[in-house]
C-alpha positions as CSV (number, residue, x, y, z in Angstrom):
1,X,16.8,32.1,15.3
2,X,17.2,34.5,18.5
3,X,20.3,36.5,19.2
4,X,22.6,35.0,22.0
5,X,24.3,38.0,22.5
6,X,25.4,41.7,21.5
7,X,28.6,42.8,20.5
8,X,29.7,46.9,20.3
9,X,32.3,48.3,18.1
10,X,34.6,48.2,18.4
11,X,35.2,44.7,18.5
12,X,36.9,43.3,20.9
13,X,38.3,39.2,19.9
14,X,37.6,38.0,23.3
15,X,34.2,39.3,23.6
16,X,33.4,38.2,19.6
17,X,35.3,34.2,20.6
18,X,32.7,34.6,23.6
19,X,29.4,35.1,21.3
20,X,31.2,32.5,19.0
21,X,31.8,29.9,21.5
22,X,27.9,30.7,23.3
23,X,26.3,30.6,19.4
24,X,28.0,27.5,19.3
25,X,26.6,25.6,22.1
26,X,23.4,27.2,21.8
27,X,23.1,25.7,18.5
28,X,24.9,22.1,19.4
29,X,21.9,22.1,22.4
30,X,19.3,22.8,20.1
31,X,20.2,20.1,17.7
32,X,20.5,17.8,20.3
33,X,17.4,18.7,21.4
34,X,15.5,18.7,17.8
35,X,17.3,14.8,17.5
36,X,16.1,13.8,21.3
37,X,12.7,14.8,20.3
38,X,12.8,13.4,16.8
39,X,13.9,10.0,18.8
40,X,11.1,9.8,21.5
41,X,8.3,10.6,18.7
42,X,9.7,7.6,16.3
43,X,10.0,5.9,19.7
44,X,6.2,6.7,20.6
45,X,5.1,6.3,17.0
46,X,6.7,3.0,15.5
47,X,5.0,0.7,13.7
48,X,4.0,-2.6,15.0
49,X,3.3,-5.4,13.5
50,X,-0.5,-7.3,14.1
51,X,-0.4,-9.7,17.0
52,X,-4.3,-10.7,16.9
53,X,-7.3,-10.4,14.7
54,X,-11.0,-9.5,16.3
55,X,-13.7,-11.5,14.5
56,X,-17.0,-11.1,14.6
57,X,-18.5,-13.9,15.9
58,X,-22.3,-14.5,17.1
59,X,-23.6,-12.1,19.4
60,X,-19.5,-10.7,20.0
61,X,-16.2,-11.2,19.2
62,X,-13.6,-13.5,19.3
63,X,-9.5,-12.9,19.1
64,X,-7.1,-15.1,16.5
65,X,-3.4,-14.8,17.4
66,X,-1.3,-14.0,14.1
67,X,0.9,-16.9,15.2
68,X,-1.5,-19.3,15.0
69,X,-2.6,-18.2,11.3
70,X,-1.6,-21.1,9.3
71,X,-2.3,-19.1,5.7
72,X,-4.3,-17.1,4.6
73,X,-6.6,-17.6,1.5
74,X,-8.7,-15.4,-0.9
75,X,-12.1,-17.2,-2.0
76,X,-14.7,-15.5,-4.2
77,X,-13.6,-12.0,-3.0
78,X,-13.8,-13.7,1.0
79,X,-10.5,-13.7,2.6
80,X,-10.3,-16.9,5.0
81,X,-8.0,-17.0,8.0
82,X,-6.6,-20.8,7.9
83,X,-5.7,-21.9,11.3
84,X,-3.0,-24.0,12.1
85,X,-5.9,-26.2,14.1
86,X,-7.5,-27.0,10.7
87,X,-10.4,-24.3,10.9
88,X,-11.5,-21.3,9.0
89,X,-12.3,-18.0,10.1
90,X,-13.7,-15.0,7.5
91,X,-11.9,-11.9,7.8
92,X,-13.4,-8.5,6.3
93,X,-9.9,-6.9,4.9
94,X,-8.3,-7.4,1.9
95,X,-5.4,-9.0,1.4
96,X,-3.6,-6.1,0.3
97,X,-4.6,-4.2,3.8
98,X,-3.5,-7.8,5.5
99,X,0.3,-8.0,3.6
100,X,1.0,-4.7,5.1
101,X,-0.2,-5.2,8.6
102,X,1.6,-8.7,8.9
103,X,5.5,-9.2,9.8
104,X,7.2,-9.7,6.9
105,X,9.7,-12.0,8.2
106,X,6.9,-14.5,9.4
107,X,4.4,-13.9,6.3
108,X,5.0,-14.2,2.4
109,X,2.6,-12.9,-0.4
110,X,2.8,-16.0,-2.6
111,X,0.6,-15.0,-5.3
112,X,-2.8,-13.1,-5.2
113,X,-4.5,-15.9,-3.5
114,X,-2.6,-16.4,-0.6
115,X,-0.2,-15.5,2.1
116,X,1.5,-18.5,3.8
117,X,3.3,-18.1,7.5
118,X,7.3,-19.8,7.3
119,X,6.4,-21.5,10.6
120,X,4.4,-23.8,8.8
121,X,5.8,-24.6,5.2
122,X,6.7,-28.3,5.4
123,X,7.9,-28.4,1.3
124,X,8.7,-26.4,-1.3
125,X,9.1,-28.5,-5.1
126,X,10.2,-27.0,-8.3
127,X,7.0,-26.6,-10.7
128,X,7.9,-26.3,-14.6
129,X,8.7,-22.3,-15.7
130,X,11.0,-22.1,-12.7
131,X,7.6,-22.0,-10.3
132,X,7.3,-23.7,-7.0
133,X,4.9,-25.3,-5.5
134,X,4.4,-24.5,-1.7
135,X,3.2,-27.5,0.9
136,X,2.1,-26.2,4.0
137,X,1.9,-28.7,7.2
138,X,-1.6,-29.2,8.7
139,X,-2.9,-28.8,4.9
140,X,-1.7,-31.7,2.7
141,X,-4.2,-31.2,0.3
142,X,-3.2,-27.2,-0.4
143,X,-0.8,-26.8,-3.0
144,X,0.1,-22.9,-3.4
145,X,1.9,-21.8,-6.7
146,X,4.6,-19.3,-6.5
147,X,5.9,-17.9,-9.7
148,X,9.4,-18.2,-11.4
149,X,9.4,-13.7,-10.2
150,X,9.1,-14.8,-6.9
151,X,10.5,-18.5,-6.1
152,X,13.9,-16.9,-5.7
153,X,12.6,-14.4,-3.0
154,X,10.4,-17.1,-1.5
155,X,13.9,-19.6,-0.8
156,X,16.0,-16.3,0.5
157,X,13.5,-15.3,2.5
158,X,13.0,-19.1,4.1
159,X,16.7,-19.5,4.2
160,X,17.0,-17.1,6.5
């Protein structure tokens, strides 16, 4: 802290209500301006959600919008990018990395084989234990298991 100003003895009220008031708004400015800057940097800094993957593909690389991810599947340690146009694209993250870089209000974890977008479940039906099974449109033959832990979460979070 700096001084804002000097005071002699013997005091005088008005000059010491003077230093008062100036230590005051000195201090009320410098807060303000801690909180401004605190603002622009979260501003500057805030997380953002993936909007497209780069893929490797032949000689370059190709671009995947998130939105038109249809699920996304781990086979044999290979994560697999399943497009809502009924293709496939490999993907060299982890699923973990890929939960955390997705919106979470378009994307659920269902179990530790797949994450399914909400634009494109088509059915949920109750599985014995209190599981459900998840039916995505564009993949009749997929049937995703979620467990009785998460079936609640997985109907809040599509009743939105």
């Amino acid at each position: 802290f700096n001084s804002f100003d000097y005071l002699l003895k013997p005091l005088d009220a008005d000059e010491l209500e003077a230093a008062i008031d100036k230590a005051t708004k000195a201090g009320k400015n410098y807060a303000d301006e801690n909180l401004r800057q605190l603002f622009d940097s979260l501003q500057k800094n805030q997380f953002r959600y993936r909007e497209r993957c780069l893929l490797p593909y032949r000689d370059g690389y190709k671009t995947v919008r998130v939105s038109d991810i249809n699920h996304i599947e781990t086979e044999n340690k290979t994560v697999y990018l399943r497009l809502n146009n009924g293709t496939s694209e490999v993907v060299n993250m982890s699923m973990d990395e890929l939960e955390q870089q997705l919106n979470p209000d378009c994307f659920f974890r269902a179990n530790r084989q797949y994450i399914i977008n909400i634009e494109y479940v088509l059915f949920l039906s109750n599985y014995f234990g209190g599981k459900l099974i998840v039916r995505l449109k564009g993949y009749p033959n997929t049937k995703i298991t979620v467990s009785k832990e998460k079936a609640q979460r997985l109907k809040e979070w599509i009743d939105k």
